[in-house]
VONULO-391154 format. One line per field, with one value per residue (C-alpha): x, y, z; residue in one letter. Coordinates in Angstrom, 3 decimals. Example, Ala and Ser with C-alpha at 12.3 -4.5 7.8 and 13.67 -1.06 7.14 Angstrom:
<atoms>
xx <- [12.300,13.670]
yy <- [-4.500,-1.060]
zz <- [7.800,7.140]
residuo <- [a,s]
</atoms>
This chain:
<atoms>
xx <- [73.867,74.778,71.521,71.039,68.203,67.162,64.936,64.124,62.408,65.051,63.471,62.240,65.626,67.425,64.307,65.602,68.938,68.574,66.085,67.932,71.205,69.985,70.505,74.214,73.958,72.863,75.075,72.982,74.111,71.248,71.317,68.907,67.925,68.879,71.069,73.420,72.800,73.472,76.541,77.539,76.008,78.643,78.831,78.850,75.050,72.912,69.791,67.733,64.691,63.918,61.087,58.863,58.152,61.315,62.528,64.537,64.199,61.694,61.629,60.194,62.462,65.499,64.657,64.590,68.114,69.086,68.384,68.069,71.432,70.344,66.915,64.382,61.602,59.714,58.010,55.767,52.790,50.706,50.534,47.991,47.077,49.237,52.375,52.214,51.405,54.404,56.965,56.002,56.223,59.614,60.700,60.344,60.450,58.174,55.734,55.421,53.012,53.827,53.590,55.227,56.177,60.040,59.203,57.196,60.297,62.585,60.802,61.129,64.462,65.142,63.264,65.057,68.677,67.198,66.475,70.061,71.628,70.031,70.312,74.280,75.027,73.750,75.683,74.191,72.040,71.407,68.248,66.034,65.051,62.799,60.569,56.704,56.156,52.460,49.685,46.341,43.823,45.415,49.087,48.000,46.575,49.422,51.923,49.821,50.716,54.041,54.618,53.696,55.924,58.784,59.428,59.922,62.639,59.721,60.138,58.525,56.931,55.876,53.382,52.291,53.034,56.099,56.876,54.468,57.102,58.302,61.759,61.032,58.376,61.405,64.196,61.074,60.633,64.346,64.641,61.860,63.549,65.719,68.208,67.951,71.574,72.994,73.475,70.636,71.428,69.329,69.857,67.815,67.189,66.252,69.632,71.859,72.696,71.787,75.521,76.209,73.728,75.190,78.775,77.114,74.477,76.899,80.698,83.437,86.674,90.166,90.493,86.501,86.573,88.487,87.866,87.862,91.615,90.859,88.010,84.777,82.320,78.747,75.791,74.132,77.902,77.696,74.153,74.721,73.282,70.548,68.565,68.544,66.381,65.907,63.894,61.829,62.786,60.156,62.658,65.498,66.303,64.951,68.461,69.694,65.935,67.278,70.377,68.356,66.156,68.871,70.503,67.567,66.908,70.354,71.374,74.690,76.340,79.152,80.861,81.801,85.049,84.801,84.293,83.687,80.311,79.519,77.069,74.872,72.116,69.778,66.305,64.933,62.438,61.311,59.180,58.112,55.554,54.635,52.555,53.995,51.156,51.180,55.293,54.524,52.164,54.326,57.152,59.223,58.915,59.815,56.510,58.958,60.847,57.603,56.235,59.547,59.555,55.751,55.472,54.171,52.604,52.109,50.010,51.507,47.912,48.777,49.202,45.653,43.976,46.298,44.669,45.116,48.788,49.005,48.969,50.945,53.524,53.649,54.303,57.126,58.687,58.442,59.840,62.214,63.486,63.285,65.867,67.934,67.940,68.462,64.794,62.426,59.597,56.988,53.438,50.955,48.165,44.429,44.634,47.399,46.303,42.804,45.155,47.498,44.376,42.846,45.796,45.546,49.637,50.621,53.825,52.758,54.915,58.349,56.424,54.946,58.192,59.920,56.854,57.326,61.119,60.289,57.707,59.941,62.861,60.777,58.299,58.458,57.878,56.823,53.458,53.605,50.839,49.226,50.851,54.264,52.972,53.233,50.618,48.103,49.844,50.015,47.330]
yy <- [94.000,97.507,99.765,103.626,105.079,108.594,110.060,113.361,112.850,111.942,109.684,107.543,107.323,106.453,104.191,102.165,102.245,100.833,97.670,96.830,96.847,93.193,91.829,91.439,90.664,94.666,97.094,100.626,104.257,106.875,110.285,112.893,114.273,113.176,115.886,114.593,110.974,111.803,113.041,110.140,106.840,104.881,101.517,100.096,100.506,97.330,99.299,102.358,102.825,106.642,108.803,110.693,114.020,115.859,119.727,120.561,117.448,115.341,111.254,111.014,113.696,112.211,108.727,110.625,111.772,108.164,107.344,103.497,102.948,101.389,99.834,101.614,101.177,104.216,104.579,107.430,108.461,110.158,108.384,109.781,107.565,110.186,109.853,106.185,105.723,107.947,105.907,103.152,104.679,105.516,101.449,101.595,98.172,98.452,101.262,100.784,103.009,104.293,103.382,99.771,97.200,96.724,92.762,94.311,96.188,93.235,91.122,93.820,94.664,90.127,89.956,92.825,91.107,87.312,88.948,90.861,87.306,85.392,88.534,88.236,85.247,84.890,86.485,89.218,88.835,91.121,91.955,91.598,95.279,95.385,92.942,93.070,90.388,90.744,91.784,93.237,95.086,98.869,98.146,96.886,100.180,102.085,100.200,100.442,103.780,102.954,100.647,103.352,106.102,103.481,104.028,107.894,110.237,112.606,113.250,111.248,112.395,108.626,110.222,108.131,106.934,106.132,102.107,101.813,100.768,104.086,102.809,99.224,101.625,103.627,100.853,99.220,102.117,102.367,98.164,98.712,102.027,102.772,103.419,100.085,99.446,102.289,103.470,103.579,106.001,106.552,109.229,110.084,113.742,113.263,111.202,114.099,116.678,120.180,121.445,118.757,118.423,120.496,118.619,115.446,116.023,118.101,117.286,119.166,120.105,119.732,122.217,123.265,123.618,122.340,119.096,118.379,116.549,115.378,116.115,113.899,113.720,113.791,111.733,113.516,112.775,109.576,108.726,110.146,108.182,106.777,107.087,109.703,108.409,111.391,110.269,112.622,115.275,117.333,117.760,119.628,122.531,125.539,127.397,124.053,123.639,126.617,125.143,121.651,123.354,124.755,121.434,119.892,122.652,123.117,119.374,120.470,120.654,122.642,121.658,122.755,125.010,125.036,127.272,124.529,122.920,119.239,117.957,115.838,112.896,112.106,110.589,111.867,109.895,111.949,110.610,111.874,111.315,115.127,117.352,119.497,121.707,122.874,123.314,125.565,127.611,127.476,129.072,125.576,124.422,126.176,125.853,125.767,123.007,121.101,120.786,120.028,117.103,116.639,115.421,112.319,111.500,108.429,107.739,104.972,103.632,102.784,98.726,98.919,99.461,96.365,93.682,91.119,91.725,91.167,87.458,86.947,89.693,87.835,84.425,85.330,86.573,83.655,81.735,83.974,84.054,80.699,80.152,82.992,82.005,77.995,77.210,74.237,75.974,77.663,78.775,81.383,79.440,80.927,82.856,84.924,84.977,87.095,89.032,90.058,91.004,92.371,94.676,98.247,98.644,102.116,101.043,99.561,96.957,97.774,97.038,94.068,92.760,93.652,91.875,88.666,88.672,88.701,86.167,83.849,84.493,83.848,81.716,78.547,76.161,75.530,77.248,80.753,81.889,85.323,85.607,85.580,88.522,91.143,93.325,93.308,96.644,98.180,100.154]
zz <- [122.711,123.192,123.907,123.309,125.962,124.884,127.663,128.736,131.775,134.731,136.820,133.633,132.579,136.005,136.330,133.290,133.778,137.554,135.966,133.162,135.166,136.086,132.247,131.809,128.268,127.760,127.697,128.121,127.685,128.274,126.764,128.208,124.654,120.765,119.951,122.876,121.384,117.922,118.628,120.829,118.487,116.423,114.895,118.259,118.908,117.784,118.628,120.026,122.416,122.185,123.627,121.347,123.216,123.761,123.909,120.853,118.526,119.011,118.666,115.559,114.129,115.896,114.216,110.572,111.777,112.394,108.625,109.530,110.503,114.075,114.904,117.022,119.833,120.229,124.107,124.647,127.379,125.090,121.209,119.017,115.892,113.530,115.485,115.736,111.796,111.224,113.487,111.473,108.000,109.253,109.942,114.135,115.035,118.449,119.510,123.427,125.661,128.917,131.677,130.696,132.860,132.520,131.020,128.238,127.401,127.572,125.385,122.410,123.000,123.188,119.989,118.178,119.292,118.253,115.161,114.245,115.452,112.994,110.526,111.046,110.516,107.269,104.370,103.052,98.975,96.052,96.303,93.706,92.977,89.962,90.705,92.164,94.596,93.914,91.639,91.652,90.190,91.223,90.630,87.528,86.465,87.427,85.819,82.514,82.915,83.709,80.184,78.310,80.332,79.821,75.959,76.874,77.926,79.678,83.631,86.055,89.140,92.041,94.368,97.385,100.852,102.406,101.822,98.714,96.308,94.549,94.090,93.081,90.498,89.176,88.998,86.646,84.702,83.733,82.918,80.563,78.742,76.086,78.708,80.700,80.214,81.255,84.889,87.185,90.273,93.133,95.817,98.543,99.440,102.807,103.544,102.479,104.956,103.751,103.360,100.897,98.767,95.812,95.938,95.915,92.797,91.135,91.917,92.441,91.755,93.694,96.582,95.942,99.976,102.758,102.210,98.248,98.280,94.942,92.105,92.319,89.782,90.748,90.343,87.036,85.741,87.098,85.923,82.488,79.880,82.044,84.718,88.316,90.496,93.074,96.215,98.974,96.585,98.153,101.132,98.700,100.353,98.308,97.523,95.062,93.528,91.201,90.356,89.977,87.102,85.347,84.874,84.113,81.531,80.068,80.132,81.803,85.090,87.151,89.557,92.929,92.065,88.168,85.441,82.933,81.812,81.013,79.245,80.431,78.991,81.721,82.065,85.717,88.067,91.000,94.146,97.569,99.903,100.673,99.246,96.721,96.016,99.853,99.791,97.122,97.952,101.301,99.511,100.165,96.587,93.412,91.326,87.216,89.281,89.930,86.427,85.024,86.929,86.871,82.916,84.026,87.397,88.763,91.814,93.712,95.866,99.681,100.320,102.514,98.538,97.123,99.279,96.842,97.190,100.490,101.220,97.865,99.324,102.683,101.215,98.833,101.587,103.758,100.945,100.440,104.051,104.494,101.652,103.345,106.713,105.903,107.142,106.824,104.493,106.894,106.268,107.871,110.337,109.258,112.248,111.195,107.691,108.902,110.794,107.821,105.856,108.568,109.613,108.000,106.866,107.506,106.789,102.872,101.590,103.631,107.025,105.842,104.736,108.260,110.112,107.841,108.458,111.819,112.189,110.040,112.357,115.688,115.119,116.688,114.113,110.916,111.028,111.353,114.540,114.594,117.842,115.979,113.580,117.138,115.265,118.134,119.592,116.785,115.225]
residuo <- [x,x,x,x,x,x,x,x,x,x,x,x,x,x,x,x,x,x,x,x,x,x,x,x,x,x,x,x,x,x,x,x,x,x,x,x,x,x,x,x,x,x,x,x,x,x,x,x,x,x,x,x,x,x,x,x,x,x,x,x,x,x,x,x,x,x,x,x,x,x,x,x,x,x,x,x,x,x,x,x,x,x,x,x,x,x,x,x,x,x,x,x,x,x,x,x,x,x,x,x,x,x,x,x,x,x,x,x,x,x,x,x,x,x,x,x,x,x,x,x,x,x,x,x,x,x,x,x,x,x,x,x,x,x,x,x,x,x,x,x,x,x,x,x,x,x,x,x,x,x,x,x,x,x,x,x,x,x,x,x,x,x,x,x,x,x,x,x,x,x,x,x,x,x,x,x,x,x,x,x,x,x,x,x,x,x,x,x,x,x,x,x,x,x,x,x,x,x,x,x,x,x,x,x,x,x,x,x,x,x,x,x,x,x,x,x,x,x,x,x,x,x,x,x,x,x,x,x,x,x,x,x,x,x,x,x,x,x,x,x,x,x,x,x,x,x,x,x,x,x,x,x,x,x,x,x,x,x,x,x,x,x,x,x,x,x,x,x,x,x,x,x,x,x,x,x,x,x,x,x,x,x,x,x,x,x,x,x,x,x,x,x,x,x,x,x,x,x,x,x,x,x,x,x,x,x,x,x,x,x,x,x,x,x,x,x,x,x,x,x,x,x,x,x,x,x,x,x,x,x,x,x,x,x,x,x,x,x,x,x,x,x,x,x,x,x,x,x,x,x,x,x,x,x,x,x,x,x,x,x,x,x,x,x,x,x,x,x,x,x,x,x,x,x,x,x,x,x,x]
</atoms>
């Protein structure tokens, strides 16, 4: 397993590197700060174990550069509640507090590589995107609200945390539409670096810039007929918002390099987990842009006012990774049951889903103990 250590603090990070030099079956490289790692990760990495206070970029912003291509265990020396909530919103597998002994650390970093073992060697399913794995009272609400939005071409605006379901909401939305058989494209504004944005919603054209070798259509093009699905659109940068309304307004597109307009026949589905109303008043948020997308919005509650959904969420996925992994069927002791319920889920649905995988995965046998949920250091 090949380890990234991103440290600041010298004698932390020789301190690591000297006790984990003992475990032959790591393979460590430390970086004194995340721009230096960023520029050094590749495919090679299985996983991450980063600081949170840094100069320059800090952990938590360094793991929102990582975009969940490697796992990560965040260690700090001085958590507040906020921070830790956020590192978990953002899929952090382990949240350990300094000082640690090295065995603590171990044992995460063992479980993390059981875990992408077992991950590996099964082949990889379609999942099931549309689907709720629960109900309740307040989902049921909202997606009354939802049916009715459905039979409509009007914009739609998912409001609520990070990990609530706001994709699973949209891809829904557009199944139930006159548009469900057309293309359904998602894109995720917080994925796209800054520079790229434009060529990627709009297209371009042949020799656009350095790099256009050939003409590439964009994703209104490629969405036409249907559905765009644009994610954390609150983090658009403010110089394409403009261009944003005006396709939104016009129903056509340019691209990168062109003179030449094309139409375009969209339904749009818009989500993010900030708080418009500050961005604008901020200056980060064009105000037109936010009630063109704002026709119809749809508060998406947090998984911690769902309860009822919780157990039911927890046991589909044990089914569900039973199947996957080729296990004996496996069910939650009481004990961990109180603790599921119990446990607040800053996280929403997308932690719960990691912590099931991983109790499935690690639990010793067929009865899942609240031991093998590893929420007692968490929040």
């Amino acid at each position: 397993m090949k380890i990234a250590i991103v440290e600041d603090d010298i004698n932390m990070r020789k301190s690591l590197e000297i006790a984990m030099s003992d475990y032959q079956e790591f393979e460590i490289k430390t970086f004194k700060n995340a721009k230096d790692a960023l520029k050094n990760l590749d495919d090679s990495f299985n996983l991450v174990i980063t600081d949170i206070n840094m100069p320059g970029m800090d952990g938590i912003e360094f793991v929102k550069e990582l975009n969940g291509r490697y796992e990560v265990i965040i260690m700090t020396g001085n958590a507040t509640l906020t921070r830790a909530i956020e590192s978990i919103q953002l899929g952090v597998k382990d949240f350990l507090l300094k000082p640690f002994d090295v065995d603590t650390l171990i044992t995460a970093i063992k479980r993390e590589d059981t875990i992408q073992k077992v991950q590996k060697s099964v082949p990889a399913t379609k999942k099931n995107s549309s689907g709720f794995l629960g109900t309740s009272q307040a989902l049921t609400k909202v997606l009354n609200i939802a049916d009715r939005a459905c039979k409509t071409d009007a914009s739609i605006l998912l409001l609520g945390q990070s990990g609530v379901g706001k994709e699973v909401f949209a891809t829904y939305i557009h199944k139930n539409s006159p548009r469900a058989k057309k293309p359904f494209i998602a894109i995720n504004m917080a994925a796209i670096p800054e520079n790229l944005i434009e060529s990627e919603l709009f297209g371009f054209e042949k020799g656009a810039f350095t790099d256009a070798s050939e003409a590439k259509a964009g994703q209104f093009e490629l969405a036409n007929g249907g559905t765009l699905f644009l994610d954390e659109i609150g983090e658009m940068p403010y110089g394409v918002q403009a261009k944003l309304l005006r396709a939104l307004q016009e129903k056509e597109v340019r691209r990168l390099g062109s003179s030449k307009t094309i139409k375009i026949d969209i339904r749009v589905i818009s989500a993010t987990n900030a708080n418009l109303d500050e961005k604008i008043k901020d200056g980060e948020f064009r105000e037109d842009l936010y009630y063109r997308l704002n026709t119809i919005p749809l508060y998406i509650p947090p998984l911690c006012e769902r309860k009822d959904e919780i157990l039911q969420i927890a046991q589909a996925m044990v089914k569900q990774n039973c199947e996957k992994y080729g296990f004996e069927e496996k069910t939650f002791s009481e004990a961990a049951i109180k603790q599921l319920l119990k446990y607040k889920w800053p996280g929403n649905i997308r932690e719960l889903i990691s912590v099931v995988e991983r109790s499935v995965i690690l639990s010793q046998t067929q009865e899942i103990q609240k031991e093998e949920l590893y929420l007692d250091n968490r929040i």
